[in-house]
Every structure is written in structure tokens, then in C-alpha cells.
C-alpha positions in Angstrom: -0.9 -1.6 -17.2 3.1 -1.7 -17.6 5.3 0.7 -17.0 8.8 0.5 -18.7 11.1 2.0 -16.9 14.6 1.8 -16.7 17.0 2.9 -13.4 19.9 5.3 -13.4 22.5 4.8 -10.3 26.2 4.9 -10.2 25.9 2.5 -7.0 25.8 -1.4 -8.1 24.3 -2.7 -5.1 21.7 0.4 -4.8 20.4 -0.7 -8.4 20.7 -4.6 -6.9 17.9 -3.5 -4.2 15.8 -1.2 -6.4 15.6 -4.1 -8.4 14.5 -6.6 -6.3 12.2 -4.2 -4.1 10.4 -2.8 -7.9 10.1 -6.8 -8.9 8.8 -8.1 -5.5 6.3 -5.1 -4.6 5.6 -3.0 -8.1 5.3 -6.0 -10.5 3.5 -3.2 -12.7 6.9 -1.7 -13.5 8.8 -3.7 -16.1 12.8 -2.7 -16.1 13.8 -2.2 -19.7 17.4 -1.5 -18.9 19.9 0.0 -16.1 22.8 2.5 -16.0 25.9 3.9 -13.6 26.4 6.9 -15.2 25.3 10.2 -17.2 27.0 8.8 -20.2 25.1 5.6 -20.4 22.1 7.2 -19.1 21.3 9.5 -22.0 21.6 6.8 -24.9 19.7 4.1 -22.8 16.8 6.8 -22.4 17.1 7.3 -26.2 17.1 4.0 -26.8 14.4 2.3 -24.9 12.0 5.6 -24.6 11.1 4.5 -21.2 7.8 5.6 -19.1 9.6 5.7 -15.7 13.0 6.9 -15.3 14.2 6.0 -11.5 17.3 8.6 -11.3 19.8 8.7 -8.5 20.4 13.0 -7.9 24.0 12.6 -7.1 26.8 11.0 -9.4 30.1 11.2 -10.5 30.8 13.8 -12.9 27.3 15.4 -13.3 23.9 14.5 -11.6 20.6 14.0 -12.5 19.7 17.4 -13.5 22.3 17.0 -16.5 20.6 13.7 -17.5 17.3 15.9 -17.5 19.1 18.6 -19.7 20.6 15.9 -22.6 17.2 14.4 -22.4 14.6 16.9 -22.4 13.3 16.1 -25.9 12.2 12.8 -24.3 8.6 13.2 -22.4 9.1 10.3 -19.2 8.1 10.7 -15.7 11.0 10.5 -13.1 11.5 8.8 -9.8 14.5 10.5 -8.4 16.5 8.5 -6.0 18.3 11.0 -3.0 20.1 11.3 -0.1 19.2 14.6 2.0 19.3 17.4 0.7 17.7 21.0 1.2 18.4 22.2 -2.2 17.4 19.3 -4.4 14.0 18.7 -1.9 13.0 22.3 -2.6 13.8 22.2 -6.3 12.0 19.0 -6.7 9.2 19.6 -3.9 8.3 23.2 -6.6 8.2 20.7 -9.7 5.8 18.4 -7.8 8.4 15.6 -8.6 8.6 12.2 -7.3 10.8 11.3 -5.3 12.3 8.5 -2.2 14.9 9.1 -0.2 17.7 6.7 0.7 17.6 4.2 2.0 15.0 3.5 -0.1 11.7 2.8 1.9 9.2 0.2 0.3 6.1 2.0 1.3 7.8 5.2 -0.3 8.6 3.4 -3.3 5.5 1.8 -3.6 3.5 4.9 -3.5 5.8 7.1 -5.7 5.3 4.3 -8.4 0.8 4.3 -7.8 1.3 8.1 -8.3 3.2 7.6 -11.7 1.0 4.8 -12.8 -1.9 7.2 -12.3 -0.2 9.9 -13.9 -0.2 7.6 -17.0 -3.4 6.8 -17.1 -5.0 9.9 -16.6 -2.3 11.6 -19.1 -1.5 14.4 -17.4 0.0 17.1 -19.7 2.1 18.3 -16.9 5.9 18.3 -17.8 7.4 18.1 -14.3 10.8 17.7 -15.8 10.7 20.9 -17.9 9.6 22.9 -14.8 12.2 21.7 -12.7 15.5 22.4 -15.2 13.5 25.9 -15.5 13.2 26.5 -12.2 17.2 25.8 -11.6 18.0 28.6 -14.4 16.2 30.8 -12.3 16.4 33.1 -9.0 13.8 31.5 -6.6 11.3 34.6 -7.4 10.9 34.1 -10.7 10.4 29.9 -10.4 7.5 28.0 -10.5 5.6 26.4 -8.6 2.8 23.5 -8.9 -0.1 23.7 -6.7 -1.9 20.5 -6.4 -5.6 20.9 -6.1 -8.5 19.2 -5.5 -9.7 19.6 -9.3 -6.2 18.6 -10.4 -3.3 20.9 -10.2 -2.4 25.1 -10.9 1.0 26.4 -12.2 2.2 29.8 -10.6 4.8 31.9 -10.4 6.1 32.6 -6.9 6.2 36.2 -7.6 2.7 35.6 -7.9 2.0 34.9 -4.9 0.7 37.7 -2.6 0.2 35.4 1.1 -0.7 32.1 2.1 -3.4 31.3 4.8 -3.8 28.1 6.5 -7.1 26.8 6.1 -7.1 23.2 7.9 -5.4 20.5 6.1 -5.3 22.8 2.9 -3.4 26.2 2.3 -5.3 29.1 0.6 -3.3 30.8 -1.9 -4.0 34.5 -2.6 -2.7 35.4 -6.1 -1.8 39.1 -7.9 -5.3 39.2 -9.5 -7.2 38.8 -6.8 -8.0 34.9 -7.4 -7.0 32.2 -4.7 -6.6 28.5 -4.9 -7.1 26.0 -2.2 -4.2 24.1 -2.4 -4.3 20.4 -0.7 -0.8 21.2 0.9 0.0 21.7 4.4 1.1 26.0 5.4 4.1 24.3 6.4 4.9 22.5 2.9 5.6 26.1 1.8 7.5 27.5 4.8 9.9 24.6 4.0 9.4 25.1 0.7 9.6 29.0 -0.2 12.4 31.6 0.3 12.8 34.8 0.9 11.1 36.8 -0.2 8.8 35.1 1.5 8.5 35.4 5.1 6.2 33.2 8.1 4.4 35.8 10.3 2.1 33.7 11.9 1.3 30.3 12.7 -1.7 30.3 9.7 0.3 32.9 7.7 3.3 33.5 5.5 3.3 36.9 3.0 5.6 37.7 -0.2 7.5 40.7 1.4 7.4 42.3 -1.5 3.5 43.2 -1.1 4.2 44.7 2.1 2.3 48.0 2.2 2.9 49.0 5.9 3.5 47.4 9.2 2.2 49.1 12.4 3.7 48.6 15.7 0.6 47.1 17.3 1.4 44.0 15.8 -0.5 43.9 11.9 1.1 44.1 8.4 -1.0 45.5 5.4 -0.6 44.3 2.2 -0.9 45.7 -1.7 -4.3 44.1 -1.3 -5.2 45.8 1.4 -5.7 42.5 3.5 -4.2 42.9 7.1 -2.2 40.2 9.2 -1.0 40.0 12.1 2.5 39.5 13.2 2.8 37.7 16.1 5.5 37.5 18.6 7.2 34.2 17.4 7.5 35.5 14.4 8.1 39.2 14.6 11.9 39.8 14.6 12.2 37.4 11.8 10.1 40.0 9.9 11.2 42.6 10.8 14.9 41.7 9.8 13.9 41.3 6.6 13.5 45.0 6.2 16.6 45.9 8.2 
């Protein structure tokens, strides 16, 4: 199966070696066309209604978020392209986007592309794009957020979301109506992931302070669901400042 995709980077040389990495190792992905800025970008989308859209985060005068905007009629799976940064991880990490950071890594590049080309062939009706340019009109308690599970994957709002429990190599969501989802995530994908209101209290726990029904001095917080947790030491002046 090909993928058309086309590549969106205001670097010449980072498009050169995204090039030659997707011809050499992802001979799957067939490059329709490439451009070096938001301006170009949004026609060339419109024009060769490409599968695969590999998107640099950061250019001159916009970034990749605008390109999202001007092309949001378009349904395409992105590839975003990005140096370091905490904001853009989390907002894209939420989405459940794809993305390689620079330098570009081949193994990186090579599994983001697998995960697309699955994506396609399984036709997953999940608009990650959509989600993400939500999600940055938002205050981080109202985003979303998409749980990948071993059946396929949930959609949730973070206010939602009464406490996490680590359980393994999964994490154990515990929802507003009583339902949880075993989510095939790491506890500490969502301590990197979440903000406040949400708080770690425990090496296998982090709660949505805005549950909190009491905290007792012996060391346990009780929820709105009446579940109790303890605090423990590492983590207790972190929570505690959170209601000073």
C-alpha cells in the first residue's frame, strides 16, 4: 500500500534528509510534493489531497497549528516534525499524534510511518487533527484526551477524569460515572502529560484535585467516589500546596 504524502519544512536541507531517509527506509510513502512555508503548504494540501502530511511545528510567520486550522476541511494524518518542546509534546501527546523529534531518528521515523500506514488500513475514524486544534482553544480542564486501549482507543475529557492508578505496564483510568479504562500507557505518560488540576500523590497514583473530598493528616486523601489514597511523603507538600 502507498502512502502519498507530501512534507512541510521551512529548512531546505531538513526536507533534503527527510527525503532521502522516507525513500531509503519507508519506500511505502510516495512524496507527492514539498513546501517551506504556511503559504505554500495550504494550497499544496489542497491540491494533491495527500494521506501523510510530515509538518515541521515551528516556522516563520505561523507554525504548524495554523496549517491545521486553513486545512481542517482536509481529513490526512500528520507526522509532525519538532524540536523540544513541553507545550507542543503535551498538546500533541493528548491528540495521540505522531510525531519525531529532531534530529530526525530513522527508527522514530520508521515507526511513526508503520503506525500511519496501519491507521490507514484499519480506517480509523479518529480525527487527531480536529482534537488537537480543539484542545489549543481550550483551558487544559476542558481538553481532550485519547486513551489508547487494548480494544482500540477512548476519548475523554480531562475533567472527566476522577484518578489514575498504576496497574503494571498499563494505567487504570477511573471516570465520573463510575466506569474505568485500562489504558496501555505508562502512570507516568500522564504525570508528564496532565496539569493541574491534577496532582501525583503516590508513586501508583495521581487524582483530579477537584474530586478531593477530604484529606486526613495520617497520610490518605478521599475522593467524591469515596475511594481513599494515600499521600505519601514524596509527594505530600506538592499536594498540599495545591490547596494553599
Amino acid at each position: 500500500m502507498k502512502i502519498k504524502a507530501v512534507i512541510i519544512d521551512d529548512e531546505v536541507i531538513a526536507r533534503e534528509v527527510l527525503r532521502n531517509y522516507l525513500t531509503k527506509y519507508c519506500p511505502q510513502v510516495e512524496i507527492l510534493g514539498e513546501a517551506e512555508n504556511i503559504k505554500d503548504a495550504v494550497p499544496l494540501i489542497a491540491e494533491k489531497l495527500p494521506q501523510l502530511v510530515f509538518l515541521d511545528v515551528e516556522m516563520p510567520f505561523g507554525n504548524a497549528f495554523d496549517v491545521l486550522e486553513a486545512t481542517k476541511d482536509y481529513t490526512y494524518e500528520t507526522i509532525f516534525i519538532t524540536a523540544f518542546s513541553q507545550y507542543s509534546l503535551q498538546a500533541l501527546n493528548k491528540s495521540a499524534s505522531y510525531y519525531i523529534l529532531k534530529p530526525i531518528d530513522i527508527q522514530e521515523l520508521i515507526l511513526a510511518v508503520n503506525k500511519v500506514a496501519e491507521s490507514l488500513e484499519k480506517k480509523e475514524e479518529l480525527n487527531r487533527n480536529k482534537i488537537l486544534l480543539e484542545n489549543l482553544k481550550v483551558k487544559p480542564d476542558k481538553q481532550q484526551l485519547i486513551l489508547p486501549t487494548l480494544q482500540g482507543f477512548d476519548v475523554v475529557k480531562t475533567e472527566e477524569i476522577v484518578r489514575l492508578q498504576a496497574d503494571g505496564n498499563f494505567t487504570l483510568v477511573y471516570l465520573t460515572d463510575g466506569t474505568k479504562k485500562m489504558v496501555c500507557r505508562f502512570l507516568k505518560h500522564f504525570d508528564d502529560l496532565l496539569e493541574a488540576p491534577f496532582v501525583r500523590v503516590h508513586r501508583s497514583h495521581i487524582i483530579n484535585t477537584g474530586f478531593v473530598k477530604s484529606y486526613h493528616k495520617s497520610g490518605t486523601v478521599t475522593l467524591l467516589d469515596d475511594a481513599e489514597i494515600e499521600v505519601s511523603g514524596t509527594f505530600k507538600e506538592a499536594f498540599l500546596k495545591t490547596f494553599s
